[in-house]
C-alpha positions in Angstrom: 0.0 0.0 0.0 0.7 3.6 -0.5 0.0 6.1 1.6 0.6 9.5 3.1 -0.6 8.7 6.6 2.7 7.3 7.7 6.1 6.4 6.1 7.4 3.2 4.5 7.9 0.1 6.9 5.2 1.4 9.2 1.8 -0.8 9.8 -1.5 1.1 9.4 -4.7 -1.2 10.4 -7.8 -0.3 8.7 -11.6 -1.5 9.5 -12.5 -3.5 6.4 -16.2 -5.0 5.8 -15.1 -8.1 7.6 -13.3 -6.2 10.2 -9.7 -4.9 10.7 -6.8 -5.1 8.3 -3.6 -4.3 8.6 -1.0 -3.3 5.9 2.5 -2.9 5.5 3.1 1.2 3.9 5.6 0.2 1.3 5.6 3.7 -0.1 4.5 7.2 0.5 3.4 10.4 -2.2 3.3 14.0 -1.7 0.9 15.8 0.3 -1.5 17.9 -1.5 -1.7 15.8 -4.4 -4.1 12.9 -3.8 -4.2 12.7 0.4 -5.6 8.8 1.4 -4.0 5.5 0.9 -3.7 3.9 -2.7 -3.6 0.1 -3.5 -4.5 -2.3 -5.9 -8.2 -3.5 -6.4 -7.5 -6.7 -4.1 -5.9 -4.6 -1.6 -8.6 -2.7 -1.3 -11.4 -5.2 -1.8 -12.2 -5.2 1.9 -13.5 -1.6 1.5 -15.8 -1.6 -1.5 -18.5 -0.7 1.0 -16.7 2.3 1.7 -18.9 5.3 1.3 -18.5 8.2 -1.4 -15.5 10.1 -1.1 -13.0 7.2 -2.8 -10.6 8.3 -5.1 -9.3 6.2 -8.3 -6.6 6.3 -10.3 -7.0 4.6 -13.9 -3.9 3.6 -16.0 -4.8 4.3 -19.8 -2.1 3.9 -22.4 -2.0 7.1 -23.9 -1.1 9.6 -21.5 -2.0 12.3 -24.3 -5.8 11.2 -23.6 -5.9 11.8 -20.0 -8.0 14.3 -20.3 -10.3 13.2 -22.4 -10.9 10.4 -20.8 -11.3 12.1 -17.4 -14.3 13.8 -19.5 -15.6 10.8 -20.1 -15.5 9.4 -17.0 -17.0 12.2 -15.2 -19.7 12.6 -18.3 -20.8 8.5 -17.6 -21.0 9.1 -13.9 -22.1 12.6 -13.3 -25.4 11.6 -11.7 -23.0 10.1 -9.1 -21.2 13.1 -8.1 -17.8 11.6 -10.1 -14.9 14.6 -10.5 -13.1 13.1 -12.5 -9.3 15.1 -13.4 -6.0 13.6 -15.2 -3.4 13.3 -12.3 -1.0 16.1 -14.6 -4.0 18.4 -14.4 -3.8 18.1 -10.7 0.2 18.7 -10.5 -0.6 22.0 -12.9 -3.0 23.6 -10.4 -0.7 22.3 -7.7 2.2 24.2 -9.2 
C-alpha cells in the first residue's frame, strides 16, 4: 500500500467490511496531491463498501488522452457526483 498517513515500513490497520486489516506502507506520495491510501483492487477489496468520497486512479495507455478520458469518465458518472481530473491536471493547479 501507498500512503501518506505514515512512512514506509510502518503498519496502518484499517476496519475493512469483515473487520480490521492491517497493511504494510511500502511507499508514500506527496501531500496535496491525492491525500488517502492507494492500492490495488484486491488490496482494497475489503472496502468496496466504503462510502463516497474514494478516489481512483486509472492507467490508460495514452497519457495524451488523460484528459479526455477524465471527461468521459466524469460525463458516464455525473449523476453520481464523479470529479473526475488527469493526475498532470492536478500537479498543474498544484504548481
Amino acid at each position: 500500500m501507498v500512503a501518506n498517513l505514515g512512512t514506509p515500513g510502518q503498519q496502518l490497520t484499517l476496519r475493512g467490511q469483515d473487520g480490521p486489516v492491517t497493511f504494510t506502507i511500502v511507499g508514500s506520495q506527496p501531500f496535496g496531491l491525492l491525500d488517502g491510501v492507494f492500492g490495488t483492487e484486491r488490496t482494497l477489496g475489503p472496502f468496496r463498501a466504503a462510502p463516497q468520497g474514494a478516489t481512483m486512479l486509472l492507467d490508460i495507455r495514452d497519457a495524451a488522452q488523460a484528459d479526455a478520458v477524465a471527461r468521459t469518465v466524469e460525463r458516464g458518472l455525473f449523476a453520481q457526483g464523479v470529479d473526475a481530473d488527469s493526475v498532470q491536471a492536478l500537479l498543474d493547479a498544484g504548481a
